[in-house]
N, C-alpha and C positions, 0 to 999 in steps of 0.2 A: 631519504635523509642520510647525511653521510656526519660521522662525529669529527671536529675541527682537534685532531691529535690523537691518543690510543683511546679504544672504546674502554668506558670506565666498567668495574668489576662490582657498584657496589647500586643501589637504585636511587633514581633523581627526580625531584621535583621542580616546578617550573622555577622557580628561582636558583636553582643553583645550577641552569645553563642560560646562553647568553648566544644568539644568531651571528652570522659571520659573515658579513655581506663578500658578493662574491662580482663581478664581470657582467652588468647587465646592457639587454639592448631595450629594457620597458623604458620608454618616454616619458610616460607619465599613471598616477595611481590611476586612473578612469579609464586607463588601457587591461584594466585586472579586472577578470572575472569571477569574481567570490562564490559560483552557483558549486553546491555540494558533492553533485552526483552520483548522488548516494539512494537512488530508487524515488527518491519524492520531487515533488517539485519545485521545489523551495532555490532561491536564486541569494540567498544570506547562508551562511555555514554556524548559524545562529538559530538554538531553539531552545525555547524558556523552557523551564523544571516543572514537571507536576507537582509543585506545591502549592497547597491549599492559600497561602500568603504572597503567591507568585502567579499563576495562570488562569486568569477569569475570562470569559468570553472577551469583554472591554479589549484586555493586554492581547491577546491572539488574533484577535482582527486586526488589530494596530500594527502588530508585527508582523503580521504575514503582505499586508498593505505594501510595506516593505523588502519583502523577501522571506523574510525570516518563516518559523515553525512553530507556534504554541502546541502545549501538552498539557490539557485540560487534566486535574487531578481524578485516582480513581475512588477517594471517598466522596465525589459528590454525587447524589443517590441517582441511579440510571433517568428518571423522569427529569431533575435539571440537566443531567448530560446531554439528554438528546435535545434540551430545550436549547442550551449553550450550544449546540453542536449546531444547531439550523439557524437560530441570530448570526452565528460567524458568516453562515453562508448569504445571509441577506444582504449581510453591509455593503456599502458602496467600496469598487475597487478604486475608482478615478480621486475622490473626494471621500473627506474624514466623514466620519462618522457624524453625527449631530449629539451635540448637550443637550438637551430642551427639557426647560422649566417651566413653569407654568408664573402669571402675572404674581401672584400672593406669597410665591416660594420667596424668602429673604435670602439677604445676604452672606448671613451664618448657615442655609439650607444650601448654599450654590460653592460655599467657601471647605464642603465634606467633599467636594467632590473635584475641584481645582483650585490652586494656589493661585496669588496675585501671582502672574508670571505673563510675558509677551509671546503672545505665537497662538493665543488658546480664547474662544472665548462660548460664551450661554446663549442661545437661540430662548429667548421667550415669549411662547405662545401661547395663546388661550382657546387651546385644543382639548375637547372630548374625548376625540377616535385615538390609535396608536398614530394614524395619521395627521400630518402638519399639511395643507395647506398654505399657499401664498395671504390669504384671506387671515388666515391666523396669527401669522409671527407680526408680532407689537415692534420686535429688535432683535439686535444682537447687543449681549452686555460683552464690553470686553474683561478677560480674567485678570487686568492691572488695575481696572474699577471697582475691583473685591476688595484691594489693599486701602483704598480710602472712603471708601462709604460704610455709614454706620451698619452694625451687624443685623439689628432689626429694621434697616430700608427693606422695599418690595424692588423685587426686579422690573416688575411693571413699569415701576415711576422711570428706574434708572433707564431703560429701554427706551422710552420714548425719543421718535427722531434717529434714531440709532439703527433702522434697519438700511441694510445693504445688500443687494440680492444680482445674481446673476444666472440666465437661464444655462442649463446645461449642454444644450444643442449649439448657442452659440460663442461656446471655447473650444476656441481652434486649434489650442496649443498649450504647454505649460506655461511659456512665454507671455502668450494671449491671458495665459490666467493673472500671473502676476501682473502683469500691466492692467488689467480691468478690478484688481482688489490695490495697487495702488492710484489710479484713476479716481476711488469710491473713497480714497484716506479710509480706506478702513483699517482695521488687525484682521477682521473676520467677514466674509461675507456667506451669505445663504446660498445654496445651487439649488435650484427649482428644475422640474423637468415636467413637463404637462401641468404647471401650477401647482406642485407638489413637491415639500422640501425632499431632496433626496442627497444630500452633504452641509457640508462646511468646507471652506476654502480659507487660507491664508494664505502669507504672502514665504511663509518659510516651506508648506507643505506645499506650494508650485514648481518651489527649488528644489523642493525633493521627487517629485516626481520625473525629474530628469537624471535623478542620480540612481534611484532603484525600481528594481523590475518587481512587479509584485508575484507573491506564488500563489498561483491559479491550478484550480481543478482542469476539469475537461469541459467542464460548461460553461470555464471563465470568473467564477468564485472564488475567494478566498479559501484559502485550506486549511484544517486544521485538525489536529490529533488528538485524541484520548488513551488516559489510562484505563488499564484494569490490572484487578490483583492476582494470586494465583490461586488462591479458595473460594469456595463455592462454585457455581456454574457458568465458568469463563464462559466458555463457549458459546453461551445463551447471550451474555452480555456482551459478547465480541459482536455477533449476529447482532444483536441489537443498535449497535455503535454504527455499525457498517450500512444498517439500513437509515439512518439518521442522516448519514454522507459524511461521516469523516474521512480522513484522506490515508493514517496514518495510526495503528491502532501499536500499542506500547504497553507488552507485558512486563510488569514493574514488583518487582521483591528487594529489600534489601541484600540480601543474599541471594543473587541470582544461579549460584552454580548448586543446585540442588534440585532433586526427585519431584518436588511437589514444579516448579518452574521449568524442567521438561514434559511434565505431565501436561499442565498448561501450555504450553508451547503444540504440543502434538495437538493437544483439542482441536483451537485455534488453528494451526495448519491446516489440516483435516477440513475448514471449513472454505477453504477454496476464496477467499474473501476476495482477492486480485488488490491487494493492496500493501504495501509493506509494512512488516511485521519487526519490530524494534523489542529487545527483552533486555534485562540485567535485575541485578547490578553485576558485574564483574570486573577479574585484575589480572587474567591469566589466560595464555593462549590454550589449555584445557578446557577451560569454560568456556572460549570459541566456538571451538571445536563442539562441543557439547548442544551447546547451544543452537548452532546451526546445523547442525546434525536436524536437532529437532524442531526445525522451523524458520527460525528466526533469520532477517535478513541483513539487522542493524543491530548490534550490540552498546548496552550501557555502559562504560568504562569508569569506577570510579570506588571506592570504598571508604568512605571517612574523610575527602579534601573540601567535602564543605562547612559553610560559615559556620552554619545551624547543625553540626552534624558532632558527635559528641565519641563516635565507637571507635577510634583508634585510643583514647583513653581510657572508656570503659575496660575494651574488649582487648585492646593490643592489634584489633584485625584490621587489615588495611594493607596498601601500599602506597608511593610515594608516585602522587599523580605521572608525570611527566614518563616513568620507565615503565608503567601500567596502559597506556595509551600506544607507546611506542612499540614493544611486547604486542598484544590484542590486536594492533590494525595491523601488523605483517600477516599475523595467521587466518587476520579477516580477509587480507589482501588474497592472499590462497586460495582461501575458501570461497572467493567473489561475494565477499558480504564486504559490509561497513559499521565503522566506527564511530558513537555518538562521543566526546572524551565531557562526561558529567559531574562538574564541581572544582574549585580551585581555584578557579578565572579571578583574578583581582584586578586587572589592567589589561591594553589590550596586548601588552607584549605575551601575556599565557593565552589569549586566544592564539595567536600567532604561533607560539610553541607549540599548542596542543593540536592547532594543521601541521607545522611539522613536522611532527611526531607519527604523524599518518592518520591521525580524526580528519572523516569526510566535513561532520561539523561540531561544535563547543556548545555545552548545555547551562546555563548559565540560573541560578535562582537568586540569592539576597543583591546582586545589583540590579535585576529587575525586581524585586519587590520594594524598591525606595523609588518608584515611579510614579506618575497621577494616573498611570491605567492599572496599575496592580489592582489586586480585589482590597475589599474595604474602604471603611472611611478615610480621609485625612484627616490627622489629630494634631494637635500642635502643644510643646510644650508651656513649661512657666515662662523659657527663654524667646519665646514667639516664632520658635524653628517647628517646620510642617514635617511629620514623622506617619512613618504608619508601622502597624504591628508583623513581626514575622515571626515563624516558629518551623524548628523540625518537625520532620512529617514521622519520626518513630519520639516527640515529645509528649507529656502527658496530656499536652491538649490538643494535637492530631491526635493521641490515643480516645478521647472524647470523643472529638469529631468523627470517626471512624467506626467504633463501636457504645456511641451514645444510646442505642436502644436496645443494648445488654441490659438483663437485670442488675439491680447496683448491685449486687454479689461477684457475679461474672464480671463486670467492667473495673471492680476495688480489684479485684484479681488482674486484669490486665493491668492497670496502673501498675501497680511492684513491677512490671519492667520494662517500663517505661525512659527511653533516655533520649538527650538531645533537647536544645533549650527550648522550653514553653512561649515562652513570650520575650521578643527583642525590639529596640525599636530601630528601623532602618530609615535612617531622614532623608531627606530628598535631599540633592545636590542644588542648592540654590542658580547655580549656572548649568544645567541639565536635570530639569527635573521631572521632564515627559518622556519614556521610552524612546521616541525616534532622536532625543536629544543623545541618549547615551550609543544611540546605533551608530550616530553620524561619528563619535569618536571612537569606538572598538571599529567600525570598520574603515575606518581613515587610516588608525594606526595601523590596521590586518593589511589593505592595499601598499601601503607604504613597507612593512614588513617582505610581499611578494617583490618589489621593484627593487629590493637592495638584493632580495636572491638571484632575480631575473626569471622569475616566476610570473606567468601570466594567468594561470588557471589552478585552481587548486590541486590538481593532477598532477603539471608542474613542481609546485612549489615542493611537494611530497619528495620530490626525486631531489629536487635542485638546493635543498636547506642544507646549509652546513649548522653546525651545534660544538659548540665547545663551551666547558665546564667552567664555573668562577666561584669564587671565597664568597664569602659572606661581606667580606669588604667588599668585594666586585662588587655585588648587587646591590648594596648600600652607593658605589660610588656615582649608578645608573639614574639614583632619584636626584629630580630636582630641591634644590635647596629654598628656602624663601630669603627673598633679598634682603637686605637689611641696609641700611645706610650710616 
């Protein structure tokens, strides 16, 4: 990355610089390779946040379907971890995942879990086993039939008539798909594979199977990562992770550049895992250094630039995303490590900044926790807008979650300091409100981002970015206006 006039003297955040397009020979965005190469396999330079309100099993298979990288949080207690950790690897790579409700669940039981929206719909079966069955599914409801049926109807009723199914063996193609779920008029149809549900198909996710590569393990699984802390007996719990199959294990402190977070770091080392090793937080090529010194392969970049994140006003501690990312991936570059840049992202022009800058890839949390795969219910308010809750992971209710089986003496004691919002509510984008919807636009604008550089690889794009500085009016002048007549 080269700065567009003299390098500035003071530290920047994504908003007060602005890309420079430069002499390109890319044709076209489908001509960019967005894959990170940054030791994992992940083919998206996109990996959602270990936060408790952000990375469930659901969202990480989703995303890695696509490319991307989930990082399962490290207060959920090691037995769901590993349980989260081996559903990731079940799911299907070709085909979604399956809803499946059973005939009696209503409308208001099917409406916590998807909005009326098009692209999405409920498989309901009248299945015993975890297994479905050709013999079992009644239908498919679709999820724009939630918007106008009463809330105590039975999915049963609505299902009826409504099944559409295709075996798995004979889809030839993406192509082949979409044409056999428009054939069926359906939204959704079932994939059977020896008379056994094993997907969901639509007619938007056959489109997207031509546009992204999914990250795959070594035995063709989906991948996916976990936290852990830097107290108590990492090492056991790293081991433990590792034998479960995750891909990608992430020592995680808010203050990464400290004695207890090298200690962890070495355990972890030490345990020979063969699999990359990610720590922070950090903002300084120091703690690089430090950092991979003692392990680690993939650094957290970030201090205070998220939503939910409260410690640059508490504390004063922090830097300004954008010269903290840019900083940290030179001295990663040295060091042949990589750089995660975690927090900040509001658009996709600061993903775009933050490869820039030198991040292999961008960590993103409160715009994926206003998704239908985030963890939790969907709630909706008075106004009939579908919301769900998110909170900082140093707030007094990740301080709960976290050390709820303190005696209440010791945990009133951790509350006093406690910071960072408790409970927010993040709505869903009525025009993008399932994760792959928001992937299609960050990484549309990220590909469109590389072709004005003449970037085709993220490797590329790291050399070939120019960056120059703008006002506060600049950045103001970059948003769109609403019309008005």
């Amino acid at each position: 990355m080269e700065f567009y006039g003299e390098t500035p003297d003071v530290d920047l955040t994504y908003s007060d610089v602005f890309l420079v397009p430069r002499r390109s020979a890319i044709t076209s965005r489908l001509d960019v390779d967005l894959a990170p190469g940054d030791g994992t396999t992940a083919t998206l330079p996109l990996v959602s946040a270990n936060m408790n309100s952000v990375t469930g099993a659901r969202l990480a298979a989703t995303l890695a379907r696509r490319g991307g990288l989930g990082v399962l949080p490290q207060d959920m207690p090691l037995q769901e971890l590993d349980a989260a950790i081996r559903w990731v690897k079940a799911q299907p790579v070709s085909w979604d995942t399956p809803l499946v409700l059973p005939p009696d669940a209503t409308v208001a039981d099917a409406a916590r879990l998807l909005p009326a929206t098009e692209g999405h719909g409920i498989v309901v079966a009248d299945a015993s086993t975890g297994h479905v069955d050709a013999d079992d599914i009644l239908g498919v409801v679709p999820a724009t039939r939630l918007g106008t049926a009463l809330p105590d109807a039975r999915l049963g009723d609505l299902a009826r008539g409504r099944a559409a199914s295709v075996d798995a063996d004979d889809i030839e193609s993406a192509r082949h798909a979409f044409d056999v779920i428009v054939a069926a008029e359906a939204e959704t149809v079932c994939v059977l594979h020896h008379g056994h549900l094993v997907g969901t198909l639509s007619r938007r996710s056959a489109l997207r199977s031509t546009l992204y590569r999914p990250a795959l393990d070594a035995s063709g699984r989906l991948i996916v990562a976990a936290a852990v802390g830097i107290n108590g007996d990492v090492a056991a719990k790293a081991q433990a992770l590792a034998g479960a199959g995750v891909d990608v294990l992430v020592v995680d402190t808010a203050h990464g550049h400290q004695e207890g977070m090298l200690r962890a770091l070495r355990a972890v080392a030490d345990l020979d895992l063969g699999i990359p090793i990610a720590a922070g937080n950090i903002v300084s090529a120091e703690g690089v250094h430090d950092l991979v010194t003692a392990g680690a392969t993939i650094l957290k970049v970030g201090v205070g630039p998220g939503a939910m994140c409260t410690t640059r006003m508490m504390t004063a501690v922090g830097r300004p995303q954008f010269s903290a990312v840019l900083e940290t991936a030179e001295a990663a570059r040295i060091m042949g490590a990589h750089v995660w840049a975690d927090g900040g992202v509001r658009y996709p022009r600061d993903v775009a900044l933050a490869l820039a800058a030198g991040a292999a890839s961008v960590m993103i949390g409160s715009w994926f926790a206003g998704t239908i795969e985030a963890p939790g219910e969907l709630q909706v308010d008075d106004a009939g807008r579908a919301y769900k809750e998110s909170w900082g992971m140093a707030s007094t209710k990740a301080v709960h979650e976290r050390f709820g089986r303190l005696d209440p003496y010791e945990l009133a004691r951790k509350e006093l300091f406690a910071e960072g919002i408790s409970s927010s509510k993040i709505y869903l984008d009525p025009l993008r409100p399932g994760l792959e919807d928001l992937l299609d636009m960050i990484t549309s604008g990220v590909r469109s981002s590389f072709t004005y550089a003449g970037a085709s690889t993220v490797a590329e794009f790291h050399d070939r970015a120019r960056v120059g500085l703008q006002s506060a009016a600049g950045y103001e002048e970059g948003k769109a206006l609403p019309v008005s007549w």
